[in-house]
C-alpha positions as CSV (number, residue, x, y, z in Angstrom):
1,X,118.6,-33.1,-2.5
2,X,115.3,-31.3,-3.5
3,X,115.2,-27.7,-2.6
4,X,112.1,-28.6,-0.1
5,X,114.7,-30.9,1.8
6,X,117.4,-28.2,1.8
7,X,114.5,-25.4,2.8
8,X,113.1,-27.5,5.6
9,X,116.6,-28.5,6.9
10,X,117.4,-25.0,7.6
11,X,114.3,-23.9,8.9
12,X,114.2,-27.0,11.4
13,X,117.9,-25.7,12.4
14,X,116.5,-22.5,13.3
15,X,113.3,-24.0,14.9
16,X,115.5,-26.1,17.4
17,X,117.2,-23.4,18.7
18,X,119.1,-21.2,17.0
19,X,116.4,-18.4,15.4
20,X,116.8,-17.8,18.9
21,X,120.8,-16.3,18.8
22,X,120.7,-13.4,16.4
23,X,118.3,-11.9,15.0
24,X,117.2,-12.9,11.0
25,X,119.4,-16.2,11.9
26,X,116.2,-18.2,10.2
27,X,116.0,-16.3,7.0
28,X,119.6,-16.7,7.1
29,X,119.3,-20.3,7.5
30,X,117.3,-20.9,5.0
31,X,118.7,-18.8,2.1
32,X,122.0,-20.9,3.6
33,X,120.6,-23.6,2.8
34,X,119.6,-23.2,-0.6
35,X,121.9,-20.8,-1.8
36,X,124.8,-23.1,-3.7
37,X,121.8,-23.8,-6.3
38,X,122.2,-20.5,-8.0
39,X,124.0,-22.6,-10.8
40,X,120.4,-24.1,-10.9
41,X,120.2,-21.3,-14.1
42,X,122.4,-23.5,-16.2
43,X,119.0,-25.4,-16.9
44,X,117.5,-22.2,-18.8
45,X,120.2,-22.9,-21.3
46,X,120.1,-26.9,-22.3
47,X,119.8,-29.8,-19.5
48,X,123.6,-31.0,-20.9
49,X,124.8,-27.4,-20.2
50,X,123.2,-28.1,-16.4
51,X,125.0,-31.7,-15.5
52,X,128.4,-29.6,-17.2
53,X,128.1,-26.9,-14.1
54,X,125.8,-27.8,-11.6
55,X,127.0,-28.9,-8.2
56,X,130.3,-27.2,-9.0
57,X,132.2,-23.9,-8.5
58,X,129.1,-23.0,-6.3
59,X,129.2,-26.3,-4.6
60,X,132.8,-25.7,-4.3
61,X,135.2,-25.9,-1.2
62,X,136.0,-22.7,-2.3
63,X,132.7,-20.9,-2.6
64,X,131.5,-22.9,0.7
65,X,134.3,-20.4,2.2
66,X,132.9,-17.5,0.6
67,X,129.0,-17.7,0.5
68,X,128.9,-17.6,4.4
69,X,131.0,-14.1,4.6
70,X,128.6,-12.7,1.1
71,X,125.5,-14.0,3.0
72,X,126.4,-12.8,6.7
73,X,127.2,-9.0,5.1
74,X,123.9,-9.0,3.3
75,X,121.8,-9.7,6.1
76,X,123.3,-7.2,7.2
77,X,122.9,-4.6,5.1
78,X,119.0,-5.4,4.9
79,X,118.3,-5.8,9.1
80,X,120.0,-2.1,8.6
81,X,117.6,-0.9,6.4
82,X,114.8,-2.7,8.3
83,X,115.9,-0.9,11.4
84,X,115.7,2.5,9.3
85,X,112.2,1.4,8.9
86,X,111.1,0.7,12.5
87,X,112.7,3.8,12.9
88,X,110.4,5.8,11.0
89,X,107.2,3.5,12.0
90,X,108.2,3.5,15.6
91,X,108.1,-0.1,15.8
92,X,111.0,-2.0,18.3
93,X,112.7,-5.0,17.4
94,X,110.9,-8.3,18.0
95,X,113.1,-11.1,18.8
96,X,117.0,-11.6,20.0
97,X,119.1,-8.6,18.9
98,X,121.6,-8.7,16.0
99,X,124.8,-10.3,17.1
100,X,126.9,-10.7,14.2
101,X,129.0,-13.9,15.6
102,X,125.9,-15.9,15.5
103,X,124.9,-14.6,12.0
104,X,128.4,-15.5,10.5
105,X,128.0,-18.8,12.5
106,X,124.5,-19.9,11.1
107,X,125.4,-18.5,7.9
108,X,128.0,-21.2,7.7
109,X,125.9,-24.3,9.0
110,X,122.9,-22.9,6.8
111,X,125.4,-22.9,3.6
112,X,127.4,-26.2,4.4
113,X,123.8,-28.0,5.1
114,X,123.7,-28.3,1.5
115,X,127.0,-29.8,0.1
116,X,126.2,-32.3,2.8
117,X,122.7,-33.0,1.8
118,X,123.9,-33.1,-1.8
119,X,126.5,-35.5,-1.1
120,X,124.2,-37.9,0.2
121,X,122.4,-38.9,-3.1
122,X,123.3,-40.9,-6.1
123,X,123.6,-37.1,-8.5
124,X,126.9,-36.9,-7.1
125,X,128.8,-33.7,-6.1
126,X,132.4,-31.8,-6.9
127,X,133.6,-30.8,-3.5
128,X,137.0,-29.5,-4.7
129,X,136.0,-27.7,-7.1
130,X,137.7,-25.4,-8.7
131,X,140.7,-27.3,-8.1
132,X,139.7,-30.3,-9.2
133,X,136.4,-31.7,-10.8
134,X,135.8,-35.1,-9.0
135,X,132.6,-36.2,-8.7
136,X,131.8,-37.4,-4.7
137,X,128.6,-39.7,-3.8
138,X,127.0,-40.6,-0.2
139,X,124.7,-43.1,-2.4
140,X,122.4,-42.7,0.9
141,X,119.2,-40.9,0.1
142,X,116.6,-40.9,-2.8
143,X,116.9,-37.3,-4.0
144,X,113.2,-36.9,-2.8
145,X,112.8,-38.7,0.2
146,X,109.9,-38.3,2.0
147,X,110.8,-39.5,5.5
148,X,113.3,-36.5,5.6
149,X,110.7,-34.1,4.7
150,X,108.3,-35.6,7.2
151,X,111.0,-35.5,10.3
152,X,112.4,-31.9,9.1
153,X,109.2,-30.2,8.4
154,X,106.7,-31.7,11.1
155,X,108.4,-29.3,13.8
156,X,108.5,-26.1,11.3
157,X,104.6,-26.8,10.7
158,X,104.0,-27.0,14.2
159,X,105.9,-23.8,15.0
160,X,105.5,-21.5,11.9
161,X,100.7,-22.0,11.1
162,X,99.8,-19.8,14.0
163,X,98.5,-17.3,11.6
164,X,96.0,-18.1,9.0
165,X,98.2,-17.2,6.3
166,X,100.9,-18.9,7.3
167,X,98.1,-22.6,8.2
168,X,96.3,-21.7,5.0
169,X,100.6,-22.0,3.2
170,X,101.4,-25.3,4.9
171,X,98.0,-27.1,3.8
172,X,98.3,-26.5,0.6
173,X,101.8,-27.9,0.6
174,X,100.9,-30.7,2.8
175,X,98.3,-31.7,0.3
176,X,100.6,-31.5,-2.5
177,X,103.1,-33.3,-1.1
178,X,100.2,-36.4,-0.1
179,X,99.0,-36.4,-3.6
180,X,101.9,-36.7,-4.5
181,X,103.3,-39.6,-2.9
182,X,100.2,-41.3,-2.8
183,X,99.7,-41.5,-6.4
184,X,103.4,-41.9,-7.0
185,X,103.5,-45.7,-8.3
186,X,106.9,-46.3,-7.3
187,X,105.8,-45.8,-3.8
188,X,104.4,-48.7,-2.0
189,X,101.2,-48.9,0.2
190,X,102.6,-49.8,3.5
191,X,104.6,-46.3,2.6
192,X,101.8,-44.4,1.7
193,X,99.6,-45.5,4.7
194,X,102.9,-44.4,6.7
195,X,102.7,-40.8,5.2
196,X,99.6,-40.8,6.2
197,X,99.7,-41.5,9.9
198,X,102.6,-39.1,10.0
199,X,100.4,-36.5,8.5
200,X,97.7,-36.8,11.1
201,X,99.8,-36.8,13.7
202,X,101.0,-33.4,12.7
203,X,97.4,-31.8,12.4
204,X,96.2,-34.0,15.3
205,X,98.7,-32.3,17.3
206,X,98.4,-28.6,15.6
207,X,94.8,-28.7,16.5
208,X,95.1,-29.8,19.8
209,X,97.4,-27.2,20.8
210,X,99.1,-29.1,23.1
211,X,102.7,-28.5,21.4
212,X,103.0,-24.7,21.8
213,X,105.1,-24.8,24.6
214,X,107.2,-26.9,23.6
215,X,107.6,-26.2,19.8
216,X,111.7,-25.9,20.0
217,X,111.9,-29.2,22.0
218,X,110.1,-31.1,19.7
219,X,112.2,-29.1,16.6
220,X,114.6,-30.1,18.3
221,X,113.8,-34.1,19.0
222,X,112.2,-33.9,15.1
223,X,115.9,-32.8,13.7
224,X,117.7,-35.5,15.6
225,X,115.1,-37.8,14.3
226,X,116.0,-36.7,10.8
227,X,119.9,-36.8,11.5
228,X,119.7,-40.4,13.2
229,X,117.6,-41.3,10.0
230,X,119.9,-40.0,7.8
231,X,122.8,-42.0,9.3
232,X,121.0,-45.2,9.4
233,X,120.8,-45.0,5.3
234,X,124.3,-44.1,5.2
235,X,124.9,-47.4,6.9
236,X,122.6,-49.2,5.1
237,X,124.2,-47.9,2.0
238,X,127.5,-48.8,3.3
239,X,126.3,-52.3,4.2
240,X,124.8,-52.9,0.5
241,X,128.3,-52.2,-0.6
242,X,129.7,-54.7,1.6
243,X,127.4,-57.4,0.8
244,X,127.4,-56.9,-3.4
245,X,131.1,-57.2,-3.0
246,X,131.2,-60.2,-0.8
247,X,128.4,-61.5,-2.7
248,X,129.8,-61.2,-6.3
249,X,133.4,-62.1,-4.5
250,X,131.8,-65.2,-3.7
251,X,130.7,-66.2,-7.9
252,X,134.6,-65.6,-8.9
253,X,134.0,-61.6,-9.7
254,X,136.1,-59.0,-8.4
255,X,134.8,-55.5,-8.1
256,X,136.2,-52.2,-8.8
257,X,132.7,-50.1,-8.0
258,X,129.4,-49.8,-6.2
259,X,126.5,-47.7,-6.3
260,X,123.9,-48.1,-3.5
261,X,121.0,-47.2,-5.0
262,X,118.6,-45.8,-2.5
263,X,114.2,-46.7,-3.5
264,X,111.9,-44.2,-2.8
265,X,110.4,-43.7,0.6
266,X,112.1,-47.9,1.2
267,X,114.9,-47.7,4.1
268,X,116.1,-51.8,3.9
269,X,115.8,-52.3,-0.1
270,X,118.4,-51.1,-2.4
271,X,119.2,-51.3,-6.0
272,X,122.3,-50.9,-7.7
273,X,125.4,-51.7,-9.9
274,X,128.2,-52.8,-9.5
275,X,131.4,-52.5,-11.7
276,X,134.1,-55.0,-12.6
277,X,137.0,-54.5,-15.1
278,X,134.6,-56.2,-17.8
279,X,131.1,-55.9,-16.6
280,X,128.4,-54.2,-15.0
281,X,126.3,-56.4,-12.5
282,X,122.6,-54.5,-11.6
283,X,121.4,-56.4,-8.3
284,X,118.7,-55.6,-5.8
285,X,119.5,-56.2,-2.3
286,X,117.5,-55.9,1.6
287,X,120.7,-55.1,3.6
288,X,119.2,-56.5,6.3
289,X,119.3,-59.6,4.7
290,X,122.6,-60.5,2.8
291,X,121.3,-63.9,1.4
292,X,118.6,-61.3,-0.4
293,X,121.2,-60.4,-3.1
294,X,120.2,-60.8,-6.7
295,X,121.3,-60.0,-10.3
296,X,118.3,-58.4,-11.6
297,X,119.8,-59.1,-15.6
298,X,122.8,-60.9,-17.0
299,X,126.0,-59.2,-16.7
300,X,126.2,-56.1,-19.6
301,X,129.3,-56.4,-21.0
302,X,132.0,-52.9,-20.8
303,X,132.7,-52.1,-23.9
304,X,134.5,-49.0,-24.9
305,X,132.9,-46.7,-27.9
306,X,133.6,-47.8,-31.5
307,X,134.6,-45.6,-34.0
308,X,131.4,-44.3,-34.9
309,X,130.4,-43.5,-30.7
310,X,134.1,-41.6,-30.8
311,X,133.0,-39.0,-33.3
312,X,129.0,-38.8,-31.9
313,X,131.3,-38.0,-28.4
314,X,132.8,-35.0,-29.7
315,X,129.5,-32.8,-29.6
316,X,129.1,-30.2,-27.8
317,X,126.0,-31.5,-27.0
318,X,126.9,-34.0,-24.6
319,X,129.8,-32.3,-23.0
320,X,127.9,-32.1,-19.7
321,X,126.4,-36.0,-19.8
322,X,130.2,-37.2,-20.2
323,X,131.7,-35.2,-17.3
324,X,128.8,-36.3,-15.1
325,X,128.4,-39.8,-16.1
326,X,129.5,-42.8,-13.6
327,X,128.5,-46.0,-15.4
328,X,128.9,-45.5,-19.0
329,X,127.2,-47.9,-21.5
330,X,128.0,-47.4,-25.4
331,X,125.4,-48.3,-28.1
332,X,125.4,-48.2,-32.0
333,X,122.5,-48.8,-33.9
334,X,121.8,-49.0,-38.0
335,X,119.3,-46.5,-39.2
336,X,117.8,-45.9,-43.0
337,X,119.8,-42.7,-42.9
338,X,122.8,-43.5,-41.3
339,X,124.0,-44.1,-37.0
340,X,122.1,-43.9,-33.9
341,X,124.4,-43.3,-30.6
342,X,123.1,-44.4,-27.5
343,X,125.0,-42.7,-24.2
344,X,123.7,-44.3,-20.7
345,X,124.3,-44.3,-17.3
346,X,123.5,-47.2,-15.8
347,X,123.1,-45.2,-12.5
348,X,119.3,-43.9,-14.3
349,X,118.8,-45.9,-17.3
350,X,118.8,-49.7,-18.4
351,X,121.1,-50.8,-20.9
352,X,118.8,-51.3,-23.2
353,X,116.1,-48.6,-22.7
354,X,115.6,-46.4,-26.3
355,X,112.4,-44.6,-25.0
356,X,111.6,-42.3,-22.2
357,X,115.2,-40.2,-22.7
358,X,115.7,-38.4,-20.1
359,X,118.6,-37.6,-16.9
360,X,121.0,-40.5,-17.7
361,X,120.6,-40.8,-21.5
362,X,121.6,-39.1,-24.5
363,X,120.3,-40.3,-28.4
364,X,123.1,-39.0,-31.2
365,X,121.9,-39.1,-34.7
366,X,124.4,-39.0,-37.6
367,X,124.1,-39.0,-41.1
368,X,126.1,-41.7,-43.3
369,X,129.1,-39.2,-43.6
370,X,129.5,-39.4,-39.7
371,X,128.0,-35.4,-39.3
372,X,126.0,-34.8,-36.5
373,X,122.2,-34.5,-37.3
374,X,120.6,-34.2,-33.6
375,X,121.4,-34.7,-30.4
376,X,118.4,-35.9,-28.0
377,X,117.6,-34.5,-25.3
């Protein structure tokens, strides 16, 4: 997920309750939270370099162990020196005292927040790493969903614009966040006009005041929201499954994959594709409605890199884009000067797209000797 998503997650765990156990425990949630994404530098070196090691060793079962233990003893260390400080300023402690059971405890369900959120999208996510690099997918929410940030962030908004710094923060991003999704294309009306209402409910109820006593209940009731959310897409992503299956089962086709592609800010329609030992199937589906299944193409044919793909697959180039990729499609192309390459994944790309190369897609151009002349992106 997003780093808003992960941010909001953890400061909607500590809004519902637990900021409440242990002193720093929301700071501690929310670096939690994000923290995994260190490897988040790998994109200041190439974008191939980034899909090699992101959401690996530091999404790792066995970094998940550590970061809790590394985070729990720096907080720590700092509520120390912050203590120092009060000291000398002759200031007391405001909130719960430091209990360091509760730290190491929301350190852990701040830091394994986001392997789960992770797993839920279509990127994918090596769990077991670095014992082994498989690549694990929830396929349940868009990677920038905008229902989750509504139901995580309404109840931190309510609880965290008392001052007017902290209003003056939250309505900038609010209003970033609006234009974004309602000018976002890919976003339909009904969707935006939703956003919308959602909105003014939270600065209907902000200004009313009526909340304030209440602001960890309705944390509370906002989180639960989110989760139930959450696991209705996971079944709606399991249910697409079930249906493309049954549904391509039915035409004679027997399948060995599926990807349930979650739409933006859309809970019952899905795209996706579907894999079969000769051919990739890319349908749309409602999974309310299994009689809503349709191919949106004709089959696209698996066929395994020629000779000429072979040695555009050895660069170094596009080391990361092969260990990442789920639905590989192979193109050569003719050129004046010698081969074009085309590397998809079917997951981002069409088969046949050759412009707007981005995540998903890599263009290899060789000369008529088979060297390398550039690798795009």
């Amino acid at each position: 997920m997003d780093p808003l998503a992960h941010t909001l997650f953890g400061a909607s765990m500590a809004e519902a309750g637990l900021k409440r156990k242990t002193a720093l425990a929301t700071t501690t949630l929310i670096i939690g939270a994000n923290i995994p994404d260190v490897d988040a530098v790998a994109m200041f070196v190439s974008a191939d370099y980034a899909l090699l090691v992101r959401r690996g060793w530091t999404h790792g079962i066995l970094a998940l162990l550590f970061w809790p233990f590394l985070l729990t003893a720096f907080m720590l260390w700092a509520d120390h020196l912050l203590q120092k400080w009060r000291v000398r300023k002759g200031k007391q402690r405001s909130g719960p005292p430091m209990h360091k059971g509760w730290l190491l405890g929301v350190a852990f369900l701040g830091v394994w927040s986001h392997p789960l959120l992770d797993w839920l999208n279509t990127y994918g996510i090596r769990l077991l790493m670095p014992f082994d690099g498989t690549w694990f997918y929830g396929d349940t929410l868009f990677i920038i969903d905008p229902w989750f940030w509504l139901l995580t962030g309404a109840g931190v908004v309510l609880a965290r614009s008392e001052s007017r710094l902290g209003l003056a923060g939250w309505i900038v991003l609010g209003t970033a966040l609006t234009a974004l999704i309602t000018t976002a294309e890919i976003v339909p009306l009904t969707a935006k006009i939703l956003w919308g209402v959602g909105v003014a409910l939270i600065i209907g109820m902000r200004w009313s005041g009526l909340y304030r006593r209440h602001t960890q209940k309705i944390a509370a009731v906002l989180l639960t929201g989110a989760i139930l959310y959450t696991a209705l897409m996971y079944a709606g992503a399991r249910l697409t499954t079930h249906h493309a299956r049954a549904a391509l089962q039915a035409q004679g086709t027997e399948v060995t994959a599926v990807m349930a592609n979650p739409i933006p800010a859309l809970v019952t329609q899905r795209t996706g594709v579907a894999a079969s030992e000769t051919h990739y199937y890319m349908f749309f589906i409602n999974w309310l409605r299994p009689e809503t299944f349709t191919l949106q193409r004709d089959p696209v044919p698996i066929i395994a890199p020629d000779e000429i793909a072979q040695v555009a697959l050895q660069s170094p180039d596009v080391r990361g884009l092969l260990n990442w990729i789920r639905f590989p499609h192979y193109e050569t192309r003719r050129t004046p000067n010698g081969w074009q390459v085309y590397i998809r994944d079917l997951r981002f790309v069409q088969p046949d797209q050759v412009e707007d190369i981005g995540i998903g897609m890599a263009v290899i151009d060789l000369d008529e000797n088979l060297e390398v002349i550039q690798v795009v992106p």
